[in-house]
N, C-alpha and C positions, 0 to 999 in steps of 0.2 A: 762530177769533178774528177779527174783523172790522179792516180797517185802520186804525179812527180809536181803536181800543186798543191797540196794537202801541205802545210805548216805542221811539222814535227812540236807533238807536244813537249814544253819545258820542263827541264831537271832538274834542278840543282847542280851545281859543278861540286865533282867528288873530290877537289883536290886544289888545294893553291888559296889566292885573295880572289874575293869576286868582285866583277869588274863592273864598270857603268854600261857596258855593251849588254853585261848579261841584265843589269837593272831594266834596261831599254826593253831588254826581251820579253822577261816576264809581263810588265808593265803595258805592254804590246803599243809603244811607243816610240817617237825617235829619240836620237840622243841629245838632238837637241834641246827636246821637251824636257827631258832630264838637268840637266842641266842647268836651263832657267828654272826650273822646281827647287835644286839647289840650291840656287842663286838668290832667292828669292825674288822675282822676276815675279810682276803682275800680269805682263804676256802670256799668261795660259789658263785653260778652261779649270772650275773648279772638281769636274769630272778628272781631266790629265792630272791633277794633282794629287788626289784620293787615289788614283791608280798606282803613283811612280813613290808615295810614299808608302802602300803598303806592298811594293814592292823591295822597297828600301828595307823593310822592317822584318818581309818574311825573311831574305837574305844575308840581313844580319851587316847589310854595305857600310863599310866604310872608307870614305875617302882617304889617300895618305897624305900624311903629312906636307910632303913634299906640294901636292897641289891645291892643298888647303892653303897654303904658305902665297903659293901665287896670286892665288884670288883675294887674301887678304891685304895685298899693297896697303900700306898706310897713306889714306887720304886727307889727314890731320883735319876731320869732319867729326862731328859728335851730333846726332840725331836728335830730336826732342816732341816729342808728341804729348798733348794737352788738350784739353777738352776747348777752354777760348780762352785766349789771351787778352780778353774783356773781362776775365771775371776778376773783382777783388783779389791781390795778392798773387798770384800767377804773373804778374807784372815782375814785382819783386822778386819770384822766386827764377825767371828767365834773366832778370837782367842781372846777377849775381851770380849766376851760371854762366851767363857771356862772359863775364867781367874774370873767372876763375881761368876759363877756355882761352881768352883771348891773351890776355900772361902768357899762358903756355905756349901758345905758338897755332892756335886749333880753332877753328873756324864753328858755330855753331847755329846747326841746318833746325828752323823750328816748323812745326805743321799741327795745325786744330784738327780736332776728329772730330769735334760735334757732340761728342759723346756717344755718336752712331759707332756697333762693333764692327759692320761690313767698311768703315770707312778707318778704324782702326788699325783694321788688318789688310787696308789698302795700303794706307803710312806706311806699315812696318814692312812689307816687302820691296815699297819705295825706298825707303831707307837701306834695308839690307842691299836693294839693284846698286846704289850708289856709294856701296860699300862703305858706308859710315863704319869710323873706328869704334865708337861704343853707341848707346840708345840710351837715353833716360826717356820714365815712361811715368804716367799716370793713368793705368787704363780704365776706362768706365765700364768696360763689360765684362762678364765673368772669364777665367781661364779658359783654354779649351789643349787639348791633348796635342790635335793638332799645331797649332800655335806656338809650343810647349815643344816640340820634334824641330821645327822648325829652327828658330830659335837655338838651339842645342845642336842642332846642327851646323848653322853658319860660324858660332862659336863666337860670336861678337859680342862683347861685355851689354850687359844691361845691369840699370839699375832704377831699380822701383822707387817712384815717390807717392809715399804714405798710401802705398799696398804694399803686403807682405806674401805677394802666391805672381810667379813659383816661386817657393823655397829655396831654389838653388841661385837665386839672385839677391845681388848685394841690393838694401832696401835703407831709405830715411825714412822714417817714419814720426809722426804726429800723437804726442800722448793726451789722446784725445778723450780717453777715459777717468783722468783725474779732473778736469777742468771740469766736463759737465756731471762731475760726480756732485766737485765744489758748489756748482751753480745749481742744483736739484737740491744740496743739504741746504742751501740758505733760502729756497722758494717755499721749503717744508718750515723750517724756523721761523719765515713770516707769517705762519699759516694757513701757507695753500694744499691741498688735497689731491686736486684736480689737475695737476701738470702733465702737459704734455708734452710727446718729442716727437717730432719730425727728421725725420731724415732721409739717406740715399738705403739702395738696397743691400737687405742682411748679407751678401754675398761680400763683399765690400769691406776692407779694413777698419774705417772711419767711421760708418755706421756698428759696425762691429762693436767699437769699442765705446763710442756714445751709448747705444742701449746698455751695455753693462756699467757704464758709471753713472747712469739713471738708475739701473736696478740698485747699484752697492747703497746708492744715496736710503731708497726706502727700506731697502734690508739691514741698513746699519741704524735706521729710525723704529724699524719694528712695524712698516706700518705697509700694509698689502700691495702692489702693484695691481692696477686695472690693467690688463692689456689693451682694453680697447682706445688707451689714451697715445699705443706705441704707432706710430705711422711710419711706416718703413717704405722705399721706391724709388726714391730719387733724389737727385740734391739738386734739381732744376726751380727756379721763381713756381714755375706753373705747378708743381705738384707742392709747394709751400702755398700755394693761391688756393687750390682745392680742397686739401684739407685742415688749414684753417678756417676756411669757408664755411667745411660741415662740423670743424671740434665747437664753432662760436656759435652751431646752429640747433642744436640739441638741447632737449627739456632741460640738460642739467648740464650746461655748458661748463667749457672748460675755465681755470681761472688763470694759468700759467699757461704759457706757450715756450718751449724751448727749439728754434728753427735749426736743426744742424746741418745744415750745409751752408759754403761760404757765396753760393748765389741765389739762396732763397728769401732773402730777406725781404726784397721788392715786392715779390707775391703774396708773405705773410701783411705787409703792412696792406697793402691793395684789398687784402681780403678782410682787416678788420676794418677800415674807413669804408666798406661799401656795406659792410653790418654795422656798422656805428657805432662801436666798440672803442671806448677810451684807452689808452694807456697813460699811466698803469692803473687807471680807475676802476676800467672792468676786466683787463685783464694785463698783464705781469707779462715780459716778453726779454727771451736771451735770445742775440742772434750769433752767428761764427763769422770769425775771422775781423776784424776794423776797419770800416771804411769811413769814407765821406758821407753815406746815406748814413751810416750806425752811429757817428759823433754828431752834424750835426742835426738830426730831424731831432722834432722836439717831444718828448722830451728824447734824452743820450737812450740811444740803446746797451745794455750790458752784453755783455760779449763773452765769447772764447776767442783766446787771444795767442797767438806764438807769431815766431819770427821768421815767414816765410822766406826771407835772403838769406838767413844762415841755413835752412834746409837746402836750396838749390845752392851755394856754395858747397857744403860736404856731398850733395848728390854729384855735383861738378870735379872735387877730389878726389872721391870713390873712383871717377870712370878716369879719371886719365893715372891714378892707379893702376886700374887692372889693363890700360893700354897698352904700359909701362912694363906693367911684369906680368901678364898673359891672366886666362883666366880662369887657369887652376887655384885649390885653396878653397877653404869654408867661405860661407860667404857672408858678408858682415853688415848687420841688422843694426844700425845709431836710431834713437830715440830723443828726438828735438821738444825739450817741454811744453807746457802750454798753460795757460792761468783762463783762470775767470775774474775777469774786471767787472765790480759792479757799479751801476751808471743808474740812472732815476726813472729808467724803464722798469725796474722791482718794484713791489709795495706791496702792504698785506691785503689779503682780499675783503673787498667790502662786508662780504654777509659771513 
């Protein structure tokens, strides 16, 4: 290779703002790839992206204002990504958010993730492409760094429903820790031992706060927690199908079942009527959130209960808030109550 073809290795610029030309350089990209990286643009490999952001980052890039300004035109659009808009309650909490949005004058773009992450972080740079004024979100998969750059980059308001990470987003959240504290002090008071909790993964707001108001219940009883009774993984029917499957399947089965997630209920019941498992005769069962399966199979399921249209209403206020006045400012964390209703699915255990 002769010398006047040799690529001059990159320096740093000693002097001034640094610019997208020199991102491109580093990054050993064009500008255009930059750009849609940006942009959040799904059009690029996830090689170019790992590239042109830790470019961004060695750099220290920042876009100005002036062109930040451009790219953000107001599209009076508000973004919404959700696991399914089949599950219990996610009904309510979309059509209350429409209903806040549509007032205003704002149009509201909705999209399922499945609860798959690669299909979550497909949404949200669709969203960001189309320049949505804000995002509400209820992600199923853990944060990531990445995501998190992103995000903080395009500067578009988010707001988190009933997750609290990242931190620096304004969040509604679910006081889901009192209710199934409530519902475990009264399965101990009819004298069950054996209760169980199913839930989504530790990583997770909601599970978060479910195992700790299971534990406060037997720590304020005195009286041991089993771990092996805590089932943590998912809030899907299928993983309420499995292991209630295996808690009703054991020399010293369980006596209580507590299902916390709002679309596991189907699998919990699927799995005691194929062990033939009475309720509440052989076993005691709390499910989350009110539906039409939780009233009326027979007998009523007890419940954890809040009001998912006033959540998506204040998640809906929060974001055209921060549309409003930018999105600088602490960011503000509301706590939507939540009760345990009990229904004739409890009763003291047989033996």
């Amino acid at each position: 290779m002769s010398p006047r073809s040799r690529t001059p290795p990159f320096s740093k610029p000693s002097s001034g703002a640094v610019t997208i030309r020199e991102v491109a350089r580093l990054a050993g990209v064009s500008l255009g790839s930059v750009s849609r990286v940006m942009n959040g643009k799904a059009t690029v490999t996830p090689e170019v992206r790992v590239k042109v952001q830790s470019a961004i980052q060695e750099l220290n890039y920042r876009p100005s204002a002036a062109a930040q300004n451009m790219r953000r035109q107001a599209t009076r659009t508000v973004g919404c990504i959700i696991r399914d808009i089949n599950i219990p309650g996610f009904a309510a909490f979309v059509r209350a958010a429409h209903d806040v949005f549509t007032e205003a004058g704002y149009a509201l773009f909705l999209s399922n993730s499945d609860g798959k992450p690669e299909r979550e972080r497909e949404l949200i740079s669709v969203m960001l492409a189309r320049r949505t004024d804000a995002l509400l979100m209820a992600q199923y998969s853990d944060w990531d760094a990445g995501l998190d750059a992103l995000l903080r980059r395009n500067r578009t308001p988010l707001i988190l429903v009933d997750r609290k990470l990242p931190e620096w987003a304004d969040a509604v959240v679910v006081d889901h820790r009192s209710a199934v504290r409530r519902a475990t002090e009264k399965l101990l008071a009819l004298g069950h031992r054996r209760i169980a909790l199913i839930t989504g993964s530790k990583t997770l707001y909601p599970a978060q706060e479910r195992i700790a108001g299971y534990r406060a219940a037997f720590d304020a009883g005195g009286i041991a927690v089993d771990d092996t009774l805590v089932r943590s993984g998912s809030f899907v029917s299928e993983f309420g199908f499995e292991q209630t499957a295996l808690l009703v399947s054991t020399p010293r089965p369980v006596t209580a079942l507590i299902a916390g997630g709002i679309e596991m209920l189907p699998g919990v019941l699927r799995a005691l009527r194929v062990s033939g498992m009475r309720i509440p005769d052989d076993v005691s069962l709390v499910a989350t959130l009110n539906s039409d399966l939780a009233e009326l199979v027979e007998p009523s399921i007890s419940i954890e209960r809040w009001d998912y249209a006033e959540v998506g209403r204040i998640a809906a206020r929060f974001a055209l808030e921060r549309i409003r006045n930018g999105p600088e400012g602490e960011p503000r964390r509301l706590t939507v109550p939540s009760e345990f209703l009990l229904r004739d699915s409890c009763a003291p255990p047989r033996n």
